[in-house]
ZATOR-106088 format. One record per residue (C-alpha): x, y, z. Coordinates in pm, whole numbers, padded with zeros to 5 digits, always signed. Layout:
# residues N
XYZ ...
# end
This chain:
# residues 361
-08230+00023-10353 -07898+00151-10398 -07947+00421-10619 -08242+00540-10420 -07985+00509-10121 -07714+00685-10257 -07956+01039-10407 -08020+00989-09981 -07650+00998-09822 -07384+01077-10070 -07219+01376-09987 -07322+01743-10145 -07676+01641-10285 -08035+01755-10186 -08231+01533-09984 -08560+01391-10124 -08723+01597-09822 -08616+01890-09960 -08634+01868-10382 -08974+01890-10389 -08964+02246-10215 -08767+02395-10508 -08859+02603-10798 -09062+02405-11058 -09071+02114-10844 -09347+01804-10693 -09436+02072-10396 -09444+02413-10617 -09754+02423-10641 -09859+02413-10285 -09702+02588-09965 -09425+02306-09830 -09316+02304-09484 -08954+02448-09471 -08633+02152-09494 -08511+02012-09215 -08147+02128-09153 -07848+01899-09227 -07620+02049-08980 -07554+01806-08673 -07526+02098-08426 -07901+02167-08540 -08151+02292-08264 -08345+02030-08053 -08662+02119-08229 -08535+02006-08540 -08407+01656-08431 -08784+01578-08254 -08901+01671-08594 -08703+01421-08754 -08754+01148-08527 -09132+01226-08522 -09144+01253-08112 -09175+01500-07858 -08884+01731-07796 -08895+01613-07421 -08847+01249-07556 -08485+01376-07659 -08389+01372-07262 -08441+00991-07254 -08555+00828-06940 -08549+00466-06775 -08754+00192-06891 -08868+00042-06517 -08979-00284-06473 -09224-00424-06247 -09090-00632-05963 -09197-00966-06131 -09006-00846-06431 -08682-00811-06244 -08728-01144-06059 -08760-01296-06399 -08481-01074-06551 -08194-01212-06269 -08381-01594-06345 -08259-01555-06713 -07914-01419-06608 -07897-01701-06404 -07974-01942-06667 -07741-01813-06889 -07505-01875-06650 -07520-02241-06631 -07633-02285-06986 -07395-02074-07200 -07349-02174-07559 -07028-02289-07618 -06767-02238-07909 -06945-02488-08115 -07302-02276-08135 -07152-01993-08327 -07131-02043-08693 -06808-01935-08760 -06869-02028-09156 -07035-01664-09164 -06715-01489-09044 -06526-01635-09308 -06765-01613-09599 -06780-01248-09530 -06421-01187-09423 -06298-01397-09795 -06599-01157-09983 -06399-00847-09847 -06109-00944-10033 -06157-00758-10402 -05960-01028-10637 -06121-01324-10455 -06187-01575-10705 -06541-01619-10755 -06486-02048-10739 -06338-02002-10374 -06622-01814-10223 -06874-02071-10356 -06706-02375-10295 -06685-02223-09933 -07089-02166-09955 -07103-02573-10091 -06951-02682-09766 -07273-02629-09569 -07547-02807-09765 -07779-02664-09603 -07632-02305-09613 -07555-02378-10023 -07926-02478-10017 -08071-02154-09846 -07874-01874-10072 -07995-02065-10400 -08372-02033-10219 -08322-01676-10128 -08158-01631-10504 -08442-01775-10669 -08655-01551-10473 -08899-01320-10588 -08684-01039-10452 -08371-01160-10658 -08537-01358-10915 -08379-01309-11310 -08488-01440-11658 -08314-01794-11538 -08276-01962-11263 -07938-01998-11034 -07903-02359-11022 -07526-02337-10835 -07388-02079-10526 -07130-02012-10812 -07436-01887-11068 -07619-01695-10770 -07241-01501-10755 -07250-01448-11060 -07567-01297-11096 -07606-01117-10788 -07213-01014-10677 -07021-01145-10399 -07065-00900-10227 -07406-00949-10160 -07427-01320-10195 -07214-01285-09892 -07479-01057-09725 -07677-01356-09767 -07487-01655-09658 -07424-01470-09335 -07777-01370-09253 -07863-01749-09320 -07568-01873-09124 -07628-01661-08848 -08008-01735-08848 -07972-02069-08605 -07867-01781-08362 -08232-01629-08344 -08432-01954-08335 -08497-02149-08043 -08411-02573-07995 -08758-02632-07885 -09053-02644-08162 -09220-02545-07789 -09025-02255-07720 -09080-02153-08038 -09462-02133-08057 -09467-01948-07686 -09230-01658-07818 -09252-01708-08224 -09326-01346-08291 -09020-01247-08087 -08780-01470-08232 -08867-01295-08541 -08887-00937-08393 -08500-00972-08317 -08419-01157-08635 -08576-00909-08873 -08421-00603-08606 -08047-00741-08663 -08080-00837-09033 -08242-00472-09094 -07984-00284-08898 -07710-00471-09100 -07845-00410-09438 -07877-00041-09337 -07589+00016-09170 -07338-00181-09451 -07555+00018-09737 -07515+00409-09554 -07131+00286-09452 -07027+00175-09791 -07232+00488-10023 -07030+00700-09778 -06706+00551-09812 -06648+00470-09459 -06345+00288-09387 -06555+00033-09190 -06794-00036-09481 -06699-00390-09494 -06761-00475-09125 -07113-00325-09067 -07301-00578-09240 -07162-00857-08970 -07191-00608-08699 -07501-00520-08759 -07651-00942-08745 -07432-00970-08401 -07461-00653-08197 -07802-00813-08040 -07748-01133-08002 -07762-01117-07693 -08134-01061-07703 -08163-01452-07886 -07935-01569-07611 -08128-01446-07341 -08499-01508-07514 -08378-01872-07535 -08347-01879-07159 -08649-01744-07100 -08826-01935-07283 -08687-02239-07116 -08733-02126-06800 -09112-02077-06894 -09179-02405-07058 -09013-02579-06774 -09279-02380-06573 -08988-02231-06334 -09123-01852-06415 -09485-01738-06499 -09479-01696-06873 -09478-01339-06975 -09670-01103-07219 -09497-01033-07540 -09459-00641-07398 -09332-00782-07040 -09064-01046-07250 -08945-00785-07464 -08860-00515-07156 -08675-00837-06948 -08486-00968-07296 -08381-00557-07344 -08278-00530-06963 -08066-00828-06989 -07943-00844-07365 -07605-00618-07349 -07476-00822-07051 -07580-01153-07241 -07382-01076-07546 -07095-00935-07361 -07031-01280-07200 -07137-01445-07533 -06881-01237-07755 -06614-01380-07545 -06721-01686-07531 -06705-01756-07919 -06392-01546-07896 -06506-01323-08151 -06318-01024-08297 -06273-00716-08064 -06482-00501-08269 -06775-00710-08241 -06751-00785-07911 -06727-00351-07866 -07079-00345-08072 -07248-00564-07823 -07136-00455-07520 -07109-00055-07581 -07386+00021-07843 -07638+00159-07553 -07305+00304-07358 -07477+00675-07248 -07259+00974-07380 -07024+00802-07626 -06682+00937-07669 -06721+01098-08053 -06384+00928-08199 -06284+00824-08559 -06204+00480-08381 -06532+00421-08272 -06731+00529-08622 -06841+00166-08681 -06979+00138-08306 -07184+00483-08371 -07280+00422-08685 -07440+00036-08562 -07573+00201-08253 -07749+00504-08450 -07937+00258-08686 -08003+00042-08455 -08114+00254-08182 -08356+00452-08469 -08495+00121-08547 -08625+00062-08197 -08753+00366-08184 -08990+00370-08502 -09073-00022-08434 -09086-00049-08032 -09122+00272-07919 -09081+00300-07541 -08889-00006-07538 -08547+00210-07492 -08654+00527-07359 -08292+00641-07507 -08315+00567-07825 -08324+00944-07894 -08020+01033-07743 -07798+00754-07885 -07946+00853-08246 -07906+01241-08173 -07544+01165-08045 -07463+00924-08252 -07593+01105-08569 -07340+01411-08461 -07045+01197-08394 -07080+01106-08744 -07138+01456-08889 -07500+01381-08956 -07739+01625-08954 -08140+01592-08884 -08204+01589-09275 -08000+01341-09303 -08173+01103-09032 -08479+01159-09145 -08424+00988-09457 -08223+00722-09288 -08591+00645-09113 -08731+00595-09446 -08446+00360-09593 -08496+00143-09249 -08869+00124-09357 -08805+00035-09720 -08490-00245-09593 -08725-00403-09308 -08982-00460-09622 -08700-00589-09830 -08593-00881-09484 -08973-00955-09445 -09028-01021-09853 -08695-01210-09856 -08704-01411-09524 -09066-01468-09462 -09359-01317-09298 -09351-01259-08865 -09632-01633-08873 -09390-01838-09046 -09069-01721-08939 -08780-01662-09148 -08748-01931-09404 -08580-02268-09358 -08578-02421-09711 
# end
């Protein structure tokens, strides 16, 4: 994945889109359709061509929702209100697995006896290790041979996706079979985004690299915050239980509020807090101090847009502004699409399929 990633974003080489239209090459011996420019200043036309929309769509628009989904939308808000998760729901394990995996002469030992501390957490990576996905001539019997094998750097990928997976599942076995595909919708969405965003961050030598990967499992959770209240307020029969499409326009209305108030609730770090509340902020100042928060919003916002499109009617813009903020180009995004393809795949394979949910072993 990595090397596939890297002949995609590192600096000065040809993108896949374009090697085939070259002398001697896959497309030589047909007529290709001219490369997409890599400039970010590129015309409009270009962009729509590499988000596969409408150039229209690039003026965004407001997703409206019915009177029934705004009653329901302030009933969530409202349950939030008197039902916020305290200190004690976040699991603060994953902040300091990843924060001790940043450190690059961390002995392998303290990182796993960390891992140990959660049985259940030390149980899940050695699952997810022995996967098919990660699976090696032998079998990782320990946290400290899964490091081994696969790196701490990604065996901390790991451990916090599992640690912050009690985030995106509901307390209700109820709740969970009214709304299962969408806990697992904005499960899969956050652990894709990361993996994408900590992958095209670190292969371009970002000087955020290391806090994308967290970033990227948090900036939404306000959507799991807010799904969890309305699916309590449905199976306590207090609001008429909506369709999948109606749930997913109320959680989207609500979720940047919810994980505002949730951020500083667990009195997470500023940064993260920034990611949830600002990463669908319209016309975003384009500053080296907010790189991380573009680069999070631009994955995340292309992400809805190939898997829910007309969800966020400006998912366009934020990717289009985003993309130039970071001196990306429409070439460039283009292939970012298909690594987003190719790293949902990887989540699904790795976590479970959308029926069973991701995996508890």
């Amino acid at each position: 994945m990595l090397t596939w990633l890297r002949s995609v974003f590192s600096r000065g080489r040809t993108d896949p889109a374009s090697s085939e239209d070259s002398p001697g090459g896959a497309g030589a011996t047909r007529e290709a359709a001219p490369p997409l420019p890599s400039a970010p200043d590129s015309p409009p036309a270009a962009w729509a061509e590499a988000l596969g929309i409408e150039e229209a769509a690039l003026a965004g628009g407001d997703a409206r929702l019915t009177p029934e989904e705004q009653f329901i939308s302030e009933a969530v808000l409202d349950h939030f209100e008197t039902h916020r998760p305290g200190p004690a729901a976040f699991p603060s394990i994953s902040l300091q697995i990843f924060d001790l995996a940043q450190d690059p002469d961390v002995a392998l030992d303290r990182l796993a006896r960390l891992i140990e501390l959660d049985a259940a957490l030390s149980a899940g990576v050695l699952v997810l290790a022995n996967s098919p996905v990660y699976r090696g001539v032998e079998r990782s019997e320990t946290p400290r041979d899964a490091i081994a094998r696969l790196g701490t750097a990604e065996v901390a990928r790991l451990a916090t996706a599992l640690s912050t997976r009690s985030l995106f599942l509901p307390e209700v076995k109820a709740e969970f079979e009214s709304f299962g595909a969408a806990w697992n919708q904005l499960f899969y969405h956050s652990a894709t985004v990361a993996r994408t965003a900590s992958d095209l961050a670190t292969l371009r030598r970002l000087p955020f690299a290391a806090r994308c990967f967290v970033g990227g499992m948090l900036h939404d959770v306000g959507a799991s915050i807010a799904l969890r209240s309305l699916a309590a307020l449905a199976f306590e029969g207090q609001v008429t239980l909506p369709s999948p499409e109606s749930a997913a326009r109320i959680i989207h209305r609500v979720h940047v509020e919810v994980g505002g108030e949730v951020h500083r609730e667990w009195g997470l770090p500023d940064h993260l807090a920034t990611l949830a509340v600002r990463h669908h902020e319209a016309h975003l100042p384009a500053e080296p101090a907010l790189g991380e928060l573009h680069l999070v919003r631009l994955v995340s916002a292309l992400s809805l847009l190939t898997g829910q499109p007309g969800l966020h009617p400006d998912a366009p813009v934020e990717v289009v502004e985003s993309a130039r903020a970071l001196g990306l180009g429409p070439a460039r995004v283009a292939s970012l699409r298909t690594a987003l393809a190719e790293n949902g795949e990887w989540t699904r394979m790795l976590f479970g399929d959308e029926a069973g949910g991701p995996s508890r072993a």
